[in-house]
N, C-alpha and C positions, 0 to 999 in steps of 0.2 A: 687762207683762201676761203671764200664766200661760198656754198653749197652753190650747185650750176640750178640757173632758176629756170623755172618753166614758163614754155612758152605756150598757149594755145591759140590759134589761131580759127576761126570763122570756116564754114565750110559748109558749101549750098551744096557739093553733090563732089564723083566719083574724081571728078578732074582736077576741081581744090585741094581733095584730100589728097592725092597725089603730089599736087606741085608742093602742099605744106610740109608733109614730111619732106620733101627733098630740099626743100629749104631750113631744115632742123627744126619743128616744130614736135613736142614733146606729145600734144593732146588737142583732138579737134574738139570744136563746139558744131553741132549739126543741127541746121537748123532749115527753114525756108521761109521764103515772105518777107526779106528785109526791110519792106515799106510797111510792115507792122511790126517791125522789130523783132521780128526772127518769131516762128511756129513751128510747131512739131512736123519734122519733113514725115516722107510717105516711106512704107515699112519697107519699098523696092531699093531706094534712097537708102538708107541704114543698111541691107544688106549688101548694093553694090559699094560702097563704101567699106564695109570690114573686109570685104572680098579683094580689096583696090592697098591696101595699106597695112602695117601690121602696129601701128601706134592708136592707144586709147583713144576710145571716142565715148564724146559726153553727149547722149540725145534730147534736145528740148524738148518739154513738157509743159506747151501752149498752145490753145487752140482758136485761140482771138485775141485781137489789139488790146492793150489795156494791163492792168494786173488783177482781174476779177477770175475765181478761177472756172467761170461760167458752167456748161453742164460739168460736172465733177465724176457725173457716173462715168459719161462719154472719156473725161480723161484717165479714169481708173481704166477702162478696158483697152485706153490705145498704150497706156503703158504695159498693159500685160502681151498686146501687140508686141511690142517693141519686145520686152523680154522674149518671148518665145520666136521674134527672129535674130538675136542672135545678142540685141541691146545690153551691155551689161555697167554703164554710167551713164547718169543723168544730169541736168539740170531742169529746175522747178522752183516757184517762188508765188504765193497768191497774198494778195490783199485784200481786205472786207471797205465796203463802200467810206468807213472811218479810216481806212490808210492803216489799221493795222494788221496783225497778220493772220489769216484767215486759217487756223491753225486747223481745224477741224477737217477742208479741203485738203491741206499739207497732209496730215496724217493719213487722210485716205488712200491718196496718190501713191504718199511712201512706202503704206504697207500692201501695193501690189509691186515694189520694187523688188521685196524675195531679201531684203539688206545689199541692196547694189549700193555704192559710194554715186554720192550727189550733189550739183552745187546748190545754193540757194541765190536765187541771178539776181540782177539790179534791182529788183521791185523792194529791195532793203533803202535803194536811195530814195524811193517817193514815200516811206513811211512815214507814220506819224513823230514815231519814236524809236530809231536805232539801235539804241541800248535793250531798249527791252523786247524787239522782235528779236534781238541776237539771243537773249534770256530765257525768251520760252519755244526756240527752234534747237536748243543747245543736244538736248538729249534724244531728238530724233533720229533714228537707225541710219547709218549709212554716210549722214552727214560730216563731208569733210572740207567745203571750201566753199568762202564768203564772196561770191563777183560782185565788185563794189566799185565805182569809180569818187565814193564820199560825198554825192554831189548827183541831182538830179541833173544838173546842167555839164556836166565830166569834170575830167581830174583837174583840170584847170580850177575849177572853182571848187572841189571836194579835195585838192593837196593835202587841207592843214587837216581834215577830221581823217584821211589814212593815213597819215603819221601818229597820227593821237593814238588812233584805234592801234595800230602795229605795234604800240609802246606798252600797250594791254593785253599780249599776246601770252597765253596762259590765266587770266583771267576768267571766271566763268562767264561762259556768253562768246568770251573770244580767245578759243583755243582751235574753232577753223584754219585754215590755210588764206589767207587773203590776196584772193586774185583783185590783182588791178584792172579795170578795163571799162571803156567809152572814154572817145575823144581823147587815148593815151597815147603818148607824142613821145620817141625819142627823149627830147630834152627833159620829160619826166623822170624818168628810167635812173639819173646817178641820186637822185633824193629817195626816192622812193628805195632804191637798194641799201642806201646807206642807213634806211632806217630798219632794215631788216626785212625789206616785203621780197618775195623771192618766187611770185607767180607773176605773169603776166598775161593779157586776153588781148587781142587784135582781130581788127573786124577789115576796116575800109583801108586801116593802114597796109597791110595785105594787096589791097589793091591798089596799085597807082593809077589805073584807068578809068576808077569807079567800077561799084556796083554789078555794073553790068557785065565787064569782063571778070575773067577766072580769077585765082590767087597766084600773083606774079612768086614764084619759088626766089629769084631775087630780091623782090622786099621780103620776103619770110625768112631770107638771110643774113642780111644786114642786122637786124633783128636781133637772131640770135647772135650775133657775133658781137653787137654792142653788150646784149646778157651778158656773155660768158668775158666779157674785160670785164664786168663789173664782179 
């Protein structure tokens, strides 16, 4: 029997996060601004949220479209926001104007995290070089899971390099946890399992009404129910 995989699931605020856990969702992703691809929600947001739920939640750490990690002071101190209300995981990921990894913003960010556990989010698919933003993010504190869809365009076209990458697993560079996620579909789910990937991230699939409404606890069900056959 397969370890039970995780599920995280998308969550703009107090209502989401409630229908996710009740649809068995292991861990939220928090965030706001879906039309820029998810930003750092607001510190009332995080609060009513841990307040509303008692499963991990992971806080974004972005504060504009793009993967530049623009003012860096400004994001050290909403992170230390976030810690001192109550934030205790993160996600975070910058690039420098070359696509690689803007390592010295990473660092900054991470060390007002206190060593909270962190993901490093998709801005690993627009890199210039995977292998090596994996290389030199490896030994940053706290770091424990890669949100990759392999593919700047999702898992449809990123399939074969996270099979590849999963088959590298203990490897230096890729001894993360590799969450799957963008554009991840059901009929992904028995490849992706078979090859040993055992996280998974859900954003719109959560929604069957779109964007706009909440997170149907029903789709967050199904979900897990397909995880847990496999």
């Amino acid at each position: 029997m397969s370890k039970r995989a995780v599920l995280e699931v998308i969550a703009l605020d107090a209502e989401d996060a409630i229908a996710a856990q009740a649809g068995g969702a292991d861990r939220l992703e928090l965030v706001t601004d879906m039309a820029a691809d998810g930003l750092t929600p607001t510190v009332s947001t995080v609060a009513a949220i841990r307040a509303a739920v008692d499963i991990p939640v992971r806080v974004m750490l972005r504060l504009s479209d793009g993967f530049g990690a623009g003012d860096v002071e400004r994001l050290v101190r909403t992170a230390r926001e976030m810690r001192s209300a109550g934030a205790e995981q993160f996600v975070l990921g910058f690039l420098d104007a070359g696509g690689d990894v803007d390592l010295g913003a990473v660092e900054e960010v991470v060390g007002a995290l206190d060593g909270c556990r962190w993901t490093f989010h998709r801005a690993i698919d627009h890199a210039a070089d995977r292998d090596a933003l994996r290389k030199q993010v490896v030994d940053l504190p706290g770091l424990d899971t890669c949100l990759t869809a392999g593919s700047a365009a999702g898992v449809d076209e990123g399939l074969p390099v996270l099979l590849a990458e999963a088959s590298r697993v203990g490897e230096p560079g890729y001894g993360q946890q590799i969450l799957v996620g963008g554009g991840l579909r059901l009929d992904h789910v028995p490849r992706l399992r078979a090859a040993g990937i055992d996280a998974f991230h859900i954003g719109g699939a959560a929604r069957p009404e779109g964007w706009q409404a909440p997170v149907s606890a029903e789709a967050v069900r199904e979900w897990r129910q397909v995880l847990d056959e496999g």
